[in-house]
N, C-alpha and C positions, 0 to 999 in steps of 0.2 A: 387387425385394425390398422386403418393409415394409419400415419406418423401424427397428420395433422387433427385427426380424432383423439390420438392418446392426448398429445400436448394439449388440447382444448377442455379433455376431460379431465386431468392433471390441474389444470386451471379451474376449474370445477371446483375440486375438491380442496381446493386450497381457499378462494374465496370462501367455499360453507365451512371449514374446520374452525371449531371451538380451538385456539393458539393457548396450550399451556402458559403461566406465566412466568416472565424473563426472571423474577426476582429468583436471587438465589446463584445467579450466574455471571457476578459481576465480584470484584474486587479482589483480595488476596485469598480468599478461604470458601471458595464456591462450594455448596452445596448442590452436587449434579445429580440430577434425576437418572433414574434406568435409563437405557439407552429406547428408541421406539421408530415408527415408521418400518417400510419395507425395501423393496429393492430397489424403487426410484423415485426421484429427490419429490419435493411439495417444489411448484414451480408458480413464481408468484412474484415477478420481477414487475417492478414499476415502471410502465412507459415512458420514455423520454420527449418530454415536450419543447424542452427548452423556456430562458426567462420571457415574460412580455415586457416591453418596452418599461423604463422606468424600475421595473422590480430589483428587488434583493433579497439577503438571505437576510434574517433576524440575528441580533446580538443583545447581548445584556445592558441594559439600560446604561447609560454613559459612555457607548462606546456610537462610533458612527461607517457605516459598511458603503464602500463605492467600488466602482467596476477600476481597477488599476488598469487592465488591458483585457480588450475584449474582440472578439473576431479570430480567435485563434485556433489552431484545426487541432482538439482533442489534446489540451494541454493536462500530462500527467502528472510531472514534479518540478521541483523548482527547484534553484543553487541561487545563490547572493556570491557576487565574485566578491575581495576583501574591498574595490574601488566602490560599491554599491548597485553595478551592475546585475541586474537580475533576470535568468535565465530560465524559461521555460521551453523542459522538452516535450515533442507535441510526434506522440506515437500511437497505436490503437491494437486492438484485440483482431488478430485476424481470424477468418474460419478456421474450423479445424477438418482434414479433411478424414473421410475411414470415422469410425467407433460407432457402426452404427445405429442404432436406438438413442442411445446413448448421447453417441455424437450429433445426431439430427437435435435434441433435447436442448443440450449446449449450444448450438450454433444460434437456432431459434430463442433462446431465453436471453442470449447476448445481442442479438440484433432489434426484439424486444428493446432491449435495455439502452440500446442507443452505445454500446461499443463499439461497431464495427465503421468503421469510415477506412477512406483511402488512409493508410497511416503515413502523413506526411512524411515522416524519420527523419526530422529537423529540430533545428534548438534554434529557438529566439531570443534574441537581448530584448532587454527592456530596459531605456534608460532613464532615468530623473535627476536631471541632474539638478534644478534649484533646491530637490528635496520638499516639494508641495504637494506629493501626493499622485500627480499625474506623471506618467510616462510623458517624456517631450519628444525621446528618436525609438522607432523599432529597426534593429537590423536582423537579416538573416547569419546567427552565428556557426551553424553547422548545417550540411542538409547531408544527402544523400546516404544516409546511417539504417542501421537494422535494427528499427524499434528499441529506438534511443529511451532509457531512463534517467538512471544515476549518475552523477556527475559529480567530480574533484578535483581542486588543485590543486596540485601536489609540485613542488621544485621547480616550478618551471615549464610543465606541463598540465594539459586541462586533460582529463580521464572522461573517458562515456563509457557505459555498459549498455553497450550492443546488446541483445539476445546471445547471440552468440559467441560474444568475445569482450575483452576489456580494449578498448584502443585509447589510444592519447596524442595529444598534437602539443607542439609548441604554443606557449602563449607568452605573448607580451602586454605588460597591462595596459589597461584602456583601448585593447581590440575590439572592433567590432565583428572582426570575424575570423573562423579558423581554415587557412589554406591543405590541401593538399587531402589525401584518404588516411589520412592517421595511420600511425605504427601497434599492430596487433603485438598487444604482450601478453595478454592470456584468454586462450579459448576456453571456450564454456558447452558443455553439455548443452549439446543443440537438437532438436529433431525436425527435419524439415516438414512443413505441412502441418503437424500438429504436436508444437512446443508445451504446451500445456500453459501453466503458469512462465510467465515470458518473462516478467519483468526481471532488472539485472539493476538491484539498488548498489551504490558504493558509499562508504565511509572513508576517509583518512584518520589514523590516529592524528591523534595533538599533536604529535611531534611530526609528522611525516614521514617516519620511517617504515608503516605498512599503510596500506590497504584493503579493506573487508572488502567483499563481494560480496551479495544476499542471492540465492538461487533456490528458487520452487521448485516443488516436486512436479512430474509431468503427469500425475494422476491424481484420483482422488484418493485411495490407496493403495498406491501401486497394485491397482487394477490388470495390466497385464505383465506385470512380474517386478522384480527386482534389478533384473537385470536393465531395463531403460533408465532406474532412477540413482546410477550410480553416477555420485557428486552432486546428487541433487538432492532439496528437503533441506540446504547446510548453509553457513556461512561463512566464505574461506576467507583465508589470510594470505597476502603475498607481498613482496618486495615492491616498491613502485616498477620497478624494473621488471617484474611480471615473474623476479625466481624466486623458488624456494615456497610455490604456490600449496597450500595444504589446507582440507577442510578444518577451520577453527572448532565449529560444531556443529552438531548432526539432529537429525529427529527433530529438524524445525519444518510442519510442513510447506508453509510458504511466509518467508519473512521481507517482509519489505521496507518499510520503513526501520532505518536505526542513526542511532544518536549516543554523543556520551554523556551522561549523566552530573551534571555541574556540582565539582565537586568530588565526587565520587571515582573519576577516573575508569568508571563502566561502561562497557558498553550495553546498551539496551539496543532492543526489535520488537515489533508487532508481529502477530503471526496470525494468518489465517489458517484456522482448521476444518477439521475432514467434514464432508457432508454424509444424508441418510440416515441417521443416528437420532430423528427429529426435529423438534424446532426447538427445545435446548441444550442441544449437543451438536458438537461441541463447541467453550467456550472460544472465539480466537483471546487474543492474550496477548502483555507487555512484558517482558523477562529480562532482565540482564541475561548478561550470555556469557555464560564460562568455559574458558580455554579447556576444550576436549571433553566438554561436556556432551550428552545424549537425554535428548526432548522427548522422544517417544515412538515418533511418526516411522510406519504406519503403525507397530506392534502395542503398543499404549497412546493413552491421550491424560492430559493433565495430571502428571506422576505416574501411577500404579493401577490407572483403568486401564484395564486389558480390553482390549478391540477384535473380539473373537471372529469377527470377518474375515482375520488376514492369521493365517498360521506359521508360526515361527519354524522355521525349518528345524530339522535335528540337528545338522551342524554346524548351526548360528549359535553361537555363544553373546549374549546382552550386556551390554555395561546397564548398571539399573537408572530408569529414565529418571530424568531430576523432573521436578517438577516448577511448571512457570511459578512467577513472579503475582501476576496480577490478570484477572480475568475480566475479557470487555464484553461480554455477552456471547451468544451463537449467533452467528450468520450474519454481523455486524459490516463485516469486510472489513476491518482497520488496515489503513494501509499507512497513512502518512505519520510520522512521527518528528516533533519539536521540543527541545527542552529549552523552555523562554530565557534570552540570556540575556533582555533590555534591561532598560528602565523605562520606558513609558509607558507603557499598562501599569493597574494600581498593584500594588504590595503583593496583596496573594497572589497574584499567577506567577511571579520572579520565581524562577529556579522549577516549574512545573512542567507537566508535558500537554503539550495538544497534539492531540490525535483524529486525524480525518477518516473518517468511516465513511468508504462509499456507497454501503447497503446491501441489504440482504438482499437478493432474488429467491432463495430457496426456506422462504419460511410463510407461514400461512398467518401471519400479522407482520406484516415488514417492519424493520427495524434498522439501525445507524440512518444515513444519508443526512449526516450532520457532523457538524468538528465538536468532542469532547476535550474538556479538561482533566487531568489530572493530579491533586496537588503533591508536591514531593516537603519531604523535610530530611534532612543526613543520607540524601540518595537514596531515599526507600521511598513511594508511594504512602501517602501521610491521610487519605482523606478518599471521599469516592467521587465516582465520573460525574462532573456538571456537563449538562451543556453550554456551551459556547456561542456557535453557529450552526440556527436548525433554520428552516421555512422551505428545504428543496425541495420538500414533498408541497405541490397543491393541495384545495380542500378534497379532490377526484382521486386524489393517492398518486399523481402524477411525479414524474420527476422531471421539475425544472432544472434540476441539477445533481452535480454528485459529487461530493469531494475527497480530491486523493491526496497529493503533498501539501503541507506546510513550513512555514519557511517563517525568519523576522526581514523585513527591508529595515537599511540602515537608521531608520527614524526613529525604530523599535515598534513601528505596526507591523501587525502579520498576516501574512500573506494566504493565501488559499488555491489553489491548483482546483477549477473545476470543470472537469473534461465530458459533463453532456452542456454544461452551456457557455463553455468555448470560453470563459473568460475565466482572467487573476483575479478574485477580489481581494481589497484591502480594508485590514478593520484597526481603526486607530480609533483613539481617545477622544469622544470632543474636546475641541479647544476651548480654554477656561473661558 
């Protein structure tokens, strides 16, 4: 059968399936159905349409949403320098080349989906300076990068996580922009042509004396071995100086989003999990993340479910998989993560996380393509996921948009990274 027959019939079949329901697959103590489906994914990606004129995403009554900056090529995360300067890096999914069935499936479901563009591999400032809500200068702060995400500043220096490497430049406050190709201090498991999961999130400890790096696996289960996904699935730790580099933890299979926990001194991440397993399995998920801990990926998923797809060799010896924190459904995508450190949102969000889901493609009732809340109380998850910001999906099931980082701008509104419809939104308070 063509390619273009499967994926159609694929499509098919996803449209007429009866979608088991999500419940059950949410919060600290999921209750996970059998695993189900066969050998390729339900493919069911919402088209990307972009907003019409005038529109927005929905928020909860009392709050008011505007375009912060808009026109921007595929903006995916966002940093706040300490001056208020706010930085959106603007990179995109390229094809993947080789995997084929497979890879033809992926390529199509992401171009569907309105990921693929020229990926800029720049960072923009965004500036405001009276603090009214509108960007008044955009500068070009970085460009000629390798699908730029993550970003930190650390001593003196501003950090990007390239795909395939961490580099940092000089910075002096109130730059608009960074001279020269930055100095490489730690390369990253890279594969040309088809990196898999690309993104390369960064965190600074509080103190600035390390560095996290987030790195996804290149498959869906380590699909063609073990040997391409070594230092991948993990979250390492390094010196800002790029030594003494070492995977913090492991068997995460794609972590992107992380933050520390106010308060609490943790580090938390989101992680996107395996597909094939159905439309709820498995859950992606919030975790703290413990030094030298092991997640599961590929040989378990959420604790001590064993993932009989992938067989544990004889002389692999397992540390036993810990199991997440907090479960945001299957096939959600969570990608961005914030623990609100204002004061201008009301009472309950202080101290919480928002998490941007950029949606499922591979379930047969689409789900995320909205920002959740999650409320915290002594650095534990206290409460379950509200929504925040939903309306990307049209009444056609389209997507006007899709969101991946979040961020607070100095005013205490928060920010929103949405990379199919090119703009920052900003969601603050009405004024009394």
């Amino acid at each position: 059968m063509k390619p273009a027959r499967v994926l159609a019939a694929l499509l098919l079949l996803a449209a007429c399936a009866d979608a088991p329901s999500p419940e059950g697959t949410f919060g600290p103590n999921p209750h996970l159905p059998p695993p189900a489906g066969g050998g390729l994914p339900t493919v069911n990606p919402a088209t990307a349409v972009g907003w019409p004129d005038g529109a927005a995403p929905i928020a909860p009554e009392g709050f008011t949403v505007t375009r912060y900056a808009e026109g921007l090529a595929h903006p995916r995360w966002i940093y706040v320098l300490p001056n208020g300067d706010v930085l959106a890096a603007e990179s995109a999914t390229r094809p993947q080349a080789g995997g084929g069935l497979m890879g033809w499936i992926r390529n199509s479901v992401q171009r569907r989906a309105g990921a693929f563009h020229d990926s800029a591999d720049r960072i923009t400032l965004l500036r405001d300076s009276d603090r009214d809500g509108d960007v008044d200068e955009q500068h070009v702060f970085a460009e000629n990068l390798n699908q730029p995400f993550g970003m930190a500043l650390v001593g003196g220096y501003f950090y990007v996580g390239n795909t395939d490497a961490v580099v940092r430049f000089p910075y002096a406050e109130g730059a608009t922009r960074l001279e020269g190709a930055g100095e490489t201090v730690l390369r990253l498991p890279y594969r040309e042509g088809d990196n898999g999961h690309w993104t390369r999130n960064l965190l600074a400890a509080p103190d600035g004396s390390k560095i996290y790096v987030a790195v996804g696996s290149a498959t869906n289960i380590a699909d063609h071995g073990m040997e391409i996904e070594q230092g991948r699935a993990a979250i390492w730790e390094m010196n800002p100086d790029g030594s003494d580099a070492r995977v913090f933890a492991s068997g995460l299979r794609n972590p992107v989003g992380m933050d520390w926990a106010p308060g609490a001194n943790a580090l938390w991440t989101v992680v996107n999990e395996r597909d094939m397993l159905g439309d709820n399995l498995v859950p992606d998920y919030m975790t703290s993340v413990q030094d030298g801990a092991f997640y599961g990926w590929p040989y378990y998923y959420f604790g001590e479910h064993r993932d009989e797809r992938v067989e544990i060799p004889a002389n692999v010896r397992l540390q036993a998989p810990l199991a997440p924190d907090y479960a945001l459904g299957a096939h959600t995508a969570s990608l961005g993560l914030m623990f609100y450190r204002g004061e201008a949102l009301p009472e309950r969000y202080r101290g919480g996380a928002f998490i941007g889901q950029h949606g499922s493609w591979n379930r047969s009732v689409r789900v995320g393509y909205k920002v959740v809340f999650v409320p915290f109380a002594d650095g534990r998850p206290s409460g379950d996921a509200q929504d925040f910001l939903t309306g990307f999906l049209n009444a056609r099931g389209e997507a006007q948009g899709r969101p991946v980082g979040v961020a607070m701008d100095r005013t205490g509104a928060l920010l929103v990274a949405d990379d199919v419809g090119n703009i920052v939104w900003r969601v603050a308070p009405n004024a009394p």
